[in-house]
C-alpha positions as CSV (number, residue, x, y, z in Angstrom):
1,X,0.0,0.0,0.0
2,X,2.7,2.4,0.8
3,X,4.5,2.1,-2.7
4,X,1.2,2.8,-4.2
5,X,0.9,5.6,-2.4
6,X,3.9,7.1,-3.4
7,X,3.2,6.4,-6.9
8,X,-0.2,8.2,-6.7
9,X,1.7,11.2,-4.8
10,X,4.5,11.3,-7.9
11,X,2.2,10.6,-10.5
12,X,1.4,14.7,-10.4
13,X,4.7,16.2,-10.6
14,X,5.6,19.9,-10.0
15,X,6.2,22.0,-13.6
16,X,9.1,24.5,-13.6
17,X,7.0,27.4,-15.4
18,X,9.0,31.0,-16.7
19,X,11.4,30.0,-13.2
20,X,8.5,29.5,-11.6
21,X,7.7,26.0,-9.2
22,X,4.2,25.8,-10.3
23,X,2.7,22.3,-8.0
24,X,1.1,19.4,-10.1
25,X,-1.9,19.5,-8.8
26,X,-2.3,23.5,-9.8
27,X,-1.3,22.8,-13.1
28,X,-4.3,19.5,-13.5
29,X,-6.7,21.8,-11.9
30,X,-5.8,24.7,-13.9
31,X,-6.0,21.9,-17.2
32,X,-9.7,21.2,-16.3
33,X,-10.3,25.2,-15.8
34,X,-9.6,26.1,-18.6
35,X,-11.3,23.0,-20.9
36,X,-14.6,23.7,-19.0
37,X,-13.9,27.7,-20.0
38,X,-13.9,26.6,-23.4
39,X,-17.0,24.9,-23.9
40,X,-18.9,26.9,-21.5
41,X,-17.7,30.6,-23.4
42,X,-18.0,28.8,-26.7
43,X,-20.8,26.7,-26.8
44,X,-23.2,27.9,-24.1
45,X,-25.7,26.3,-21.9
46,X,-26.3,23.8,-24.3
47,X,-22.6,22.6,-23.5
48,X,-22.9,23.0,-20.0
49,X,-25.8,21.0,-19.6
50,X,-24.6,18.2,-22.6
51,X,-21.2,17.7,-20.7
52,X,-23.5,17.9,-17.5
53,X,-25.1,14.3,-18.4
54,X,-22.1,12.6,-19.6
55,X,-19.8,14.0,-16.5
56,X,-22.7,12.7,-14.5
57,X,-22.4,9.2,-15.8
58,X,-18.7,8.9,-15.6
59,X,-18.3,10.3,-12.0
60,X,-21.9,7.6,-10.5
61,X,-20.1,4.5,-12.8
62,X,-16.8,5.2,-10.9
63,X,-18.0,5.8,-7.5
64,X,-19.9,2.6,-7.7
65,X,-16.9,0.9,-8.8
66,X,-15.6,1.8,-6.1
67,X,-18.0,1.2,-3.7
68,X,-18.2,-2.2,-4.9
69,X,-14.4,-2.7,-4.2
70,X,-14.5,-1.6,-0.3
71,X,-17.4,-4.0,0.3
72,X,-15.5,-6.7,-0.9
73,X,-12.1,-5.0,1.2
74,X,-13.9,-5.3,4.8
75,X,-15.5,-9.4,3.4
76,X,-18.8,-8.3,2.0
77,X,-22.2,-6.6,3.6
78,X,-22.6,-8.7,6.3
79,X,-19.2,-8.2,7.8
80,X,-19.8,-4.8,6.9
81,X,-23.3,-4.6,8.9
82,X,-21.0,-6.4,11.7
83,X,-18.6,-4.2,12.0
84,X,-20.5,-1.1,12.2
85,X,-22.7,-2.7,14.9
86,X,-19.6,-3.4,16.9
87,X,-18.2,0.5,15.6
88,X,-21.2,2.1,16.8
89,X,-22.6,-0.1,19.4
90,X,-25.9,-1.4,18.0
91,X,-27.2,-1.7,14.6
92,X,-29.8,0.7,14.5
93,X,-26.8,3.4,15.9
94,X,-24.9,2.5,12.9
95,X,-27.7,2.2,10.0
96,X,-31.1,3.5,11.5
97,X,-33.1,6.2,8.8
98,X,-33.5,8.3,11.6
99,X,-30.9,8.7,14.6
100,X,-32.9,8.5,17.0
101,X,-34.4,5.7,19.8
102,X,-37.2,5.4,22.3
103,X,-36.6,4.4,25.2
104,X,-39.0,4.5,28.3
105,X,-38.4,7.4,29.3
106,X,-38.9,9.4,25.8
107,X,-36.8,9.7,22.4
108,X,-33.3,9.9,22.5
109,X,-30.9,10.8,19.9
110,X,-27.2,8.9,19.4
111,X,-24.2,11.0,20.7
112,X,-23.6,12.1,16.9
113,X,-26.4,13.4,16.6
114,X,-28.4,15.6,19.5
115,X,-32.2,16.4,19.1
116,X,-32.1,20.0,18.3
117,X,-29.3,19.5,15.5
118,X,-32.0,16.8,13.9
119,X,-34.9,19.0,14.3
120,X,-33.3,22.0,13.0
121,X,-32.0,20.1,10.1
122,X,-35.5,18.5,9.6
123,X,-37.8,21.0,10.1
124,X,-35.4,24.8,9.7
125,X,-32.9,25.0,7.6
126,X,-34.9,23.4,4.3
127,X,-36.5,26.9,4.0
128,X,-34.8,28.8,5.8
129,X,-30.9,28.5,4.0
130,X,-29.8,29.1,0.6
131,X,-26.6,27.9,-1.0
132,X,-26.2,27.1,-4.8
133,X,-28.3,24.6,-5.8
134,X,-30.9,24.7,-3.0
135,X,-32.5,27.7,-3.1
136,X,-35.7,28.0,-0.9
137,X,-37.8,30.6,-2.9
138,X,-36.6,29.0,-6.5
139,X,-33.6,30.8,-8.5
140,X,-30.4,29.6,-9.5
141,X,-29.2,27.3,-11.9
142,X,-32.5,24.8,-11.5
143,X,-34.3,27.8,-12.3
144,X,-32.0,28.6,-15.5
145,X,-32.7,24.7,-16.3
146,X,-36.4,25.0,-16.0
147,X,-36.9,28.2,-18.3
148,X,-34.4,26.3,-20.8
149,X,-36.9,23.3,-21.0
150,X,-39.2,23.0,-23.9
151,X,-42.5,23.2,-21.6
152,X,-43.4,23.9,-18.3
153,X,-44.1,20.5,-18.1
154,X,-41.0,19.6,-18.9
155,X,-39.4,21.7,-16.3
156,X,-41.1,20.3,-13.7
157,X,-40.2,16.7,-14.4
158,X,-36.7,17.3,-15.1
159,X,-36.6,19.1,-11.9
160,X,-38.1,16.0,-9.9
161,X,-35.6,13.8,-12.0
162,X,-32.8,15.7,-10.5
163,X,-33.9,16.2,-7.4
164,X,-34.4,11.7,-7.4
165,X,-30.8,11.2,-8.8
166,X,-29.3,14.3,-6.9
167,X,-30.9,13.0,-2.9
168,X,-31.7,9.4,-3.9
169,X,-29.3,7.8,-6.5
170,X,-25.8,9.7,-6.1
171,X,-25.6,9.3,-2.4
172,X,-25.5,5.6,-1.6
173,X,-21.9,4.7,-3.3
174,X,-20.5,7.7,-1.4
175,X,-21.7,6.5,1.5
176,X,-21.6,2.7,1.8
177,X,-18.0,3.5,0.6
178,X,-17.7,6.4,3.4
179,X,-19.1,3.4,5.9
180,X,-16.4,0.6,4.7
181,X,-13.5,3.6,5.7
182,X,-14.7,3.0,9.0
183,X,-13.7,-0.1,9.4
184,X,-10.6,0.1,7.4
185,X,-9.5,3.4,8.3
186,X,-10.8,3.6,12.2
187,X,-8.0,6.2,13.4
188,X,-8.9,8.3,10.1
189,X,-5.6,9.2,8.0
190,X,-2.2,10.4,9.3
191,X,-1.2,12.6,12.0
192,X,-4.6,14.5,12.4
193,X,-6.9,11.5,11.9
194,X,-8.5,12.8,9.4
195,X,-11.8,10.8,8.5
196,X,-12.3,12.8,5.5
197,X,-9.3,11.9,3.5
198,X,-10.1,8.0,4.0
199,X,-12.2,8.5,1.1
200,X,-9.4,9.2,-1.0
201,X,-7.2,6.9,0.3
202,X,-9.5,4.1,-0.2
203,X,-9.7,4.7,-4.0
204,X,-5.5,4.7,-4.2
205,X,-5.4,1.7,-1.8
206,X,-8.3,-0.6,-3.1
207,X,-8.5,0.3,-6.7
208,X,-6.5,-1.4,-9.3
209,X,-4.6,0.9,-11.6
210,X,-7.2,1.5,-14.7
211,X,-10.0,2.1,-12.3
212,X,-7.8,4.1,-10.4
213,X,-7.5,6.6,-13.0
214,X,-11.0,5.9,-13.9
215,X,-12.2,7.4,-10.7
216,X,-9.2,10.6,-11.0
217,X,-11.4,11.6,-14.4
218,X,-14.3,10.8,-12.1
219,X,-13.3,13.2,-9.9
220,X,-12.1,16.0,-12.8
221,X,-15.6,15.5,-14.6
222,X,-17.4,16.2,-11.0
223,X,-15.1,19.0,-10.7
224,X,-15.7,20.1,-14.3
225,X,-19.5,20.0,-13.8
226,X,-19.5,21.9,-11.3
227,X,-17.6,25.1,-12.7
228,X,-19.5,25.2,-15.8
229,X,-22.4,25.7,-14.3
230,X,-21.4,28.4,-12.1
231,X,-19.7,29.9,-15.2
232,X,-22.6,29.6,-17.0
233,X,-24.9,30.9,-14.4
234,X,-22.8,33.9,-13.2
235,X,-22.2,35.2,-17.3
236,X,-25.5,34.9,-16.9
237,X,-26.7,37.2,-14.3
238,X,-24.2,39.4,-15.2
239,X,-25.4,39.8,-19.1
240,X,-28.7,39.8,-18.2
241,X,-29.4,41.7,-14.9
242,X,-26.5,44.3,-15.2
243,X,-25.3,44.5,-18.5
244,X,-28.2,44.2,-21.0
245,X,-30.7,45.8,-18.5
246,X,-28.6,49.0,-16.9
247,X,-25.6,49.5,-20.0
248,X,-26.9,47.9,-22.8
249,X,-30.5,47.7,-23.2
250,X,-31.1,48.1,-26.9
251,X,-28.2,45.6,-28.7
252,X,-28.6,42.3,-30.9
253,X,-28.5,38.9,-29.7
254,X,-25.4,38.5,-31.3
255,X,-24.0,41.1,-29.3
256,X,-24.7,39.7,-26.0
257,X,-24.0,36.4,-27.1
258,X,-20.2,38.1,-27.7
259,X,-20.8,39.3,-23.8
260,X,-21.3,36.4,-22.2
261,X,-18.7,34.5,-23.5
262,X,-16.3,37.3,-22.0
263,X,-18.1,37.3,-18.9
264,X,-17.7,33.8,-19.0
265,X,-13.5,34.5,-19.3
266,X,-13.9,37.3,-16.7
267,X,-15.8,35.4,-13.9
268,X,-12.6,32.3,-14.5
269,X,-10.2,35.0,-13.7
270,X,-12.1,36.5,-11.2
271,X,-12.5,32.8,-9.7
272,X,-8.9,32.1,-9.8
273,X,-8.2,35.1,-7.8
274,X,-10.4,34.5,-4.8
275,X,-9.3,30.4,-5.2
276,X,-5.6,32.1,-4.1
277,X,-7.3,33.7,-0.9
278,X,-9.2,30.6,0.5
279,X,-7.2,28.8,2.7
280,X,-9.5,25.3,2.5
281,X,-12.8,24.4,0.8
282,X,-14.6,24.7,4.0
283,X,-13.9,28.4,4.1
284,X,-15.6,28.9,0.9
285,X,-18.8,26.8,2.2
286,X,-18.8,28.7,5.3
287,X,-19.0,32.1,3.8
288,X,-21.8,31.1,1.1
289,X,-23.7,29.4,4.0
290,X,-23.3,32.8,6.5
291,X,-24.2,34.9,3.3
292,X,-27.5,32.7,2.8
293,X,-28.5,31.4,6.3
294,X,-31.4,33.4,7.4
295,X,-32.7,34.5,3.6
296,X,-35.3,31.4,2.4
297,X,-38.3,32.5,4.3
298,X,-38.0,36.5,2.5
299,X,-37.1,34.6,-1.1
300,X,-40.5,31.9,-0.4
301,X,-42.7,34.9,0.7
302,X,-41.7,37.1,-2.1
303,X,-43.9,34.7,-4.6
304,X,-46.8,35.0,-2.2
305,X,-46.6,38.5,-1.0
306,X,-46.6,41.8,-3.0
307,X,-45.2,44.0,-0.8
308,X,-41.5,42.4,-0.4
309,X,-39.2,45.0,-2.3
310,X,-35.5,44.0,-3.5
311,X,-34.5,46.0,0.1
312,X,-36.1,43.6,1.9
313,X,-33.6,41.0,0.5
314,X,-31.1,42.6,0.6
315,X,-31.2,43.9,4.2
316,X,-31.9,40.0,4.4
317,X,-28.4,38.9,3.0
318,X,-26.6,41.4,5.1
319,X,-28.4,40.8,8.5
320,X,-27.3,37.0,7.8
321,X,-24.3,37.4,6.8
322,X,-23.3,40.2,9.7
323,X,-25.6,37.9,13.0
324,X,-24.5,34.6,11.4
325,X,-20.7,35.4,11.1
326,X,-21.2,37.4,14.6
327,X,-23.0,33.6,16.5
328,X,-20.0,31.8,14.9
329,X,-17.6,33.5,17.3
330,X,-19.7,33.9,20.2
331,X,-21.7,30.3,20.5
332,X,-19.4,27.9,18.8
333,X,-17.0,28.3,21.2
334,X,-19.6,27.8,23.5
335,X,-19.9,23.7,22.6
336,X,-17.2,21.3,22.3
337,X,-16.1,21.0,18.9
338,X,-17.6,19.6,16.6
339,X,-20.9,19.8,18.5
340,X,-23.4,19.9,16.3
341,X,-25.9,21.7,18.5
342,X,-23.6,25.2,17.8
343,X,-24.3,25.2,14.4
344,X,-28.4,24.6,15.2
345,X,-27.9,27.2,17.8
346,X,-26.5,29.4,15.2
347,X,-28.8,28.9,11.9
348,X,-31.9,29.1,14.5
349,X,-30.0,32.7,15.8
350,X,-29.4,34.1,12.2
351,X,-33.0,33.3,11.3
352,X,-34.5,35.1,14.4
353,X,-32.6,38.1,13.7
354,X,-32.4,38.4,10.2
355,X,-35.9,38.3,10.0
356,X,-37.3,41.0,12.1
357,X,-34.2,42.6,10.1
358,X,-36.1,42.4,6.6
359,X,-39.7,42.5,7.9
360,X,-38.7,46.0,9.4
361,X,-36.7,47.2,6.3
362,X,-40.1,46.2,4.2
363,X,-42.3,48.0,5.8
364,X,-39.7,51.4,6.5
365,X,-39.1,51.3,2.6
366,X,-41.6,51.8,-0.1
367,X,-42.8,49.1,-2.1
368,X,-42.2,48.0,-6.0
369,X,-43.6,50.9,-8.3
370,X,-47.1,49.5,-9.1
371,X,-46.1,49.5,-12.8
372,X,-43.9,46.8,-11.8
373,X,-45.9,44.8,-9.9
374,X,-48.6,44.5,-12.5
375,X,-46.3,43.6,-14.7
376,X,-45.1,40.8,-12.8
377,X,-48.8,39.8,-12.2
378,X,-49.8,39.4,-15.7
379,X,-46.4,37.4,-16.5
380,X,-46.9,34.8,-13.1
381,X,-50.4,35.4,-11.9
382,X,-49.1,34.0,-8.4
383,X,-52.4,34.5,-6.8
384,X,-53.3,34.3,-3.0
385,X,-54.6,36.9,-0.4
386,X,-50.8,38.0,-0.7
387,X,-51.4,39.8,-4.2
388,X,-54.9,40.2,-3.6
389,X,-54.2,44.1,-3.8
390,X,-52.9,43.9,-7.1
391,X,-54.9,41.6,-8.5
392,X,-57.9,43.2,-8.0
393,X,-56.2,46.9,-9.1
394,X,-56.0,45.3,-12.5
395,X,-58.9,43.3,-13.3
396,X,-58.3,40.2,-11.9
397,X,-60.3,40.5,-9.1
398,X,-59.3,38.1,-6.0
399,X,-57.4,34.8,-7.4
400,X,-56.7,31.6,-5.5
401,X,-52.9,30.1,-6.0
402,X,-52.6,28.4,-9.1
403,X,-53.5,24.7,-8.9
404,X,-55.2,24.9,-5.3
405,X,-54.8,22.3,-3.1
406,X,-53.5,20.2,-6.2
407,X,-50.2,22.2,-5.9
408,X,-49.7,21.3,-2.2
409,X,-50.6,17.9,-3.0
410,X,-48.1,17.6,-5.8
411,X,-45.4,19.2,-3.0
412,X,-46.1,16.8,-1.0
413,X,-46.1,13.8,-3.2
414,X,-42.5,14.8,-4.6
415,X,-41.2,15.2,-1.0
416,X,-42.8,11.4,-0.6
417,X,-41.2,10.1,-3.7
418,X,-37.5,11.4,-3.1
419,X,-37.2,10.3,0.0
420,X,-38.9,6.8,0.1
421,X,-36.7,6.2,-3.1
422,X,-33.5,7.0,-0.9
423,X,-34.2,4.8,2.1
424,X,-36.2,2.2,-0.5
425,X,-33.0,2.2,-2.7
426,X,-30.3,1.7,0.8
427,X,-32.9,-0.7,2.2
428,X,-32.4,-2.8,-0.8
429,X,-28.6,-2.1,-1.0
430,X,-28.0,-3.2,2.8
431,X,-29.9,-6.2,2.2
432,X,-33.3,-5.9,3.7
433,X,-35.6,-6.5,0.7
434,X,-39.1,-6.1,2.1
435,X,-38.6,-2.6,3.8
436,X,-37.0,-1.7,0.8
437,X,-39.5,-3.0,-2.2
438,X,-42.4,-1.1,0.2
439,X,-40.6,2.0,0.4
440,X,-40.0,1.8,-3.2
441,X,-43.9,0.9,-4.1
442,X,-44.4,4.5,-1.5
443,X,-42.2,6.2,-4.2
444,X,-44.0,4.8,-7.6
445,X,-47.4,6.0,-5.9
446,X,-46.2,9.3,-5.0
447,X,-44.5,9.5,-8.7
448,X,-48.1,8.3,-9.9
449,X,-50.2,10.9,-8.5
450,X,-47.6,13.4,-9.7
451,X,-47.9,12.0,-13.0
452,X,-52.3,12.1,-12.6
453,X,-51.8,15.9,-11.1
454,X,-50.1,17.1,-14.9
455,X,-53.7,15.0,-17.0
456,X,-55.9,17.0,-14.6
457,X,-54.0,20.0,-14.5
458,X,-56.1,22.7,-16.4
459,X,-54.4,24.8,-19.3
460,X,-52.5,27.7,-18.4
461,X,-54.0,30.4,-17.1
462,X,-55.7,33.1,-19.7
463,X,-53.6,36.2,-19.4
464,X,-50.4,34.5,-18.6
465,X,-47.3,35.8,-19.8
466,X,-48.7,39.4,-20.8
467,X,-47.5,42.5,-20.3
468,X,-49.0,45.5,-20.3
């Protein structure tokens, strides 16, 4: 194992570059950085999202691979199950949907994980944090996927597709894999016992040398993904809501076609700068989760309420990135580390605060010029007792939420279907057939209503999509 190690460690050698020492690994990120900037300035979203689906299927075929290899490492499920029931004291510790037990004297949670972590997690920070690729109140790049579908129809079903293979399918290799380092690597990896890394040193120690470098492109396609879409997404916003709409307003398509494609070069330079101020990955989770930590409830209410302004979100990012940044240095140090009930302490904090924050900047500023809002109106007709106001200044009069109960129903439904498909799909992976066939059968229901919801669903609504 060691001499494979150290032919993993030189197989990325440092590059002498105009008398610089430039590190291998800089120079095979840098390699992938600039490919993806070349299909993403040249080609567009419909690159992005191409190499999207083939990246996806290289980087699931090698984590599987994978997976499959550190079964057979600690001698197959069984010893696997085994082990982690001896690891963690009790199988349901170990492998249980939801960490939790009752006892006679109430529900108790496992040491790892305390009661108010879990019921923040479960029942808070879904709608209450944003980060890329979960926002709350819609936005982001699902949202850029959705308007680039060919219906809304379309949109919605591609959405639920992702949201199955993103929360259902892609987990399980990563963690049975994660699970099997447990047992192989108890004491984590070298000097600081980090548990972490023993995902990467499983794939150099248990993979044989073409699958090793099968799982390194799996890795650079993952990576790849990734920054083409923020690429993508950022040339974006910045053609679109700054460029074309406050310098540009009246070019061709051609020209901001030209645009993006150097916005597209600018935001990879500008990325490469701030990549040379982060110390670690973490850092650069940390500040997008402060910046976005208390702003899902004003970015959900601003489809059902017509008098949130852009200061009201706004004043929301800043009051969560200022109170959550602020609990950070004043409760974590509070709990031991690592304690998970800091960080609930701290998200339940920032959302407190940040919200009497925008609620009071709402209602001391004044609200979108009614031009706007009726605007808006005709092009979503969100409906409700929200935009009631509105709705009847214009002719309207007072309409419910498009779809009705149906809506909630199909909410609910998806929610079913995701997550019986991921404990349905581990059930079946662990072993345990019946739990897992009936969770699965949950899932086709829920997908099966869904799919009853879009025959029923009436045509769109007259009016929708004008502008006065």
């Amino acid at each position: 194992m060691a001499s494979r190690r150290r032919r993993c460690a030189d197989s990325v050698r440092d590059v002498n570059l105009l008398g610089f020492n430039v590190p291998g690994e800089v120079i095979a990120v840098g390699i992938c950085f600039i490919i993806t900037v070349a299909y993403s300035a040249g080609a567009g979203m419909w690159a992005v999202l191409w190499t999207d689906l083939v990246q996806f299927v290289i980087k699931m075929s090698a984590v599987i691979v994978l997976a499959v290899y550190a079964v057979r490492a600690v001698g197959g499920m069984d010893s696997l199950k085994a082990g982690l029931t001896t690891h963690f004291g009790s199988a349901d510790a170990a492998l249980s949907v939801l960490p939790v037990k009752i006892t006679p004297t109430g529900i108790e949670a496992y040491a790892w994980m305390p009661l108010l972590a879990l019921a923040v997690f479960l029942s808070v920070q879904w709608w209450a944090a944003w980060y890329p690729g979960a926002e709350p109140g819609g936005g982001g790049y699902v949202a850029q996927r959705i308007f680039s579908a060919k219906t809304e129809r379309d949109g919605v079903l591609a959405t639920l597709f992702f949201n199955v293979a993103h929360y259902a399918i892609r987990p399980w290799p990563w963690i049975i894999t994660g699970l099997c380092t447990i047992l192989l690597y108890p004491a984590g990896i070298g000097p600081t016992h980090d548990h972490e890394a023993a995902y990467v040193q499983a794939f150099v120690d248990l993979l044989p040398t073409p699958w090793r470098g099968f799982m390194m492109a799996g890795f650079a396609a993952a990576y790849m993904s990734t920054v083409g879409t923020q690429l993508n997404w950022g040339a974006s916003y910045l053609v679109n809501d700054f460029y074309k709409r406050f310098l540009k307003p009246r070019e061709t398509e051609k020209h901001y076609v030209t645009i993006s494609r150097w916005a597209t070069v600018f935001l990879f330079l500008a990325s490469a700068v701030v990549t040379h101020y982060l110390g670690t990955i973490e850092g650069a989770w940390k500040f997008l989760l402060a910046l976005g930590s208390g702003t899902g409830l004003v970015l959900i209410l601003r489809w059902y309420w017509w008098r949130i302004n852009a200061w009201s979100e706004i004043s929301a990012m800043i009051a969560s990135f200022i109170v959550s940044v602020s609990a950070i240095n004043i409760i974590k140090p509070r709990f031991p580390a690592g304690d998970l009930r800091a960080d609930a302490w701290v998200m339940l904090v920032t959302v407190a605060v940040s919200t009497v924050v925008w609620l009071g900047v709402t209602f001391a500023t004044k609200p979108e010029p009614d031009r706007v809002l009726e605007s808006f109106y005709r092009r979503v007709r969100p409906g409700g007792p929200g935009w009631a106001v509105v709705s009847e200044r214009i002719g309207f009069g007072r309409e419910n939420i498009p779809g009705g109960a149906l809506a909630w129903t199909n909410w609910i439904a998806g929610i079913v279907a995701v997550y019986s498909s991921l404990f349905g799909i581990g059930k079946l992976v662990l072993g345990n057939l019946a739990p897992g066939l009936g969770m699965l059968a949950i899932a086709v229901v829920a997908f099966a209503w869904i799919a009853r919801s879009f025959r029923e669903e009436p045509a769109t609504l007259p009016g929708v999509g004008v502008t006065a």
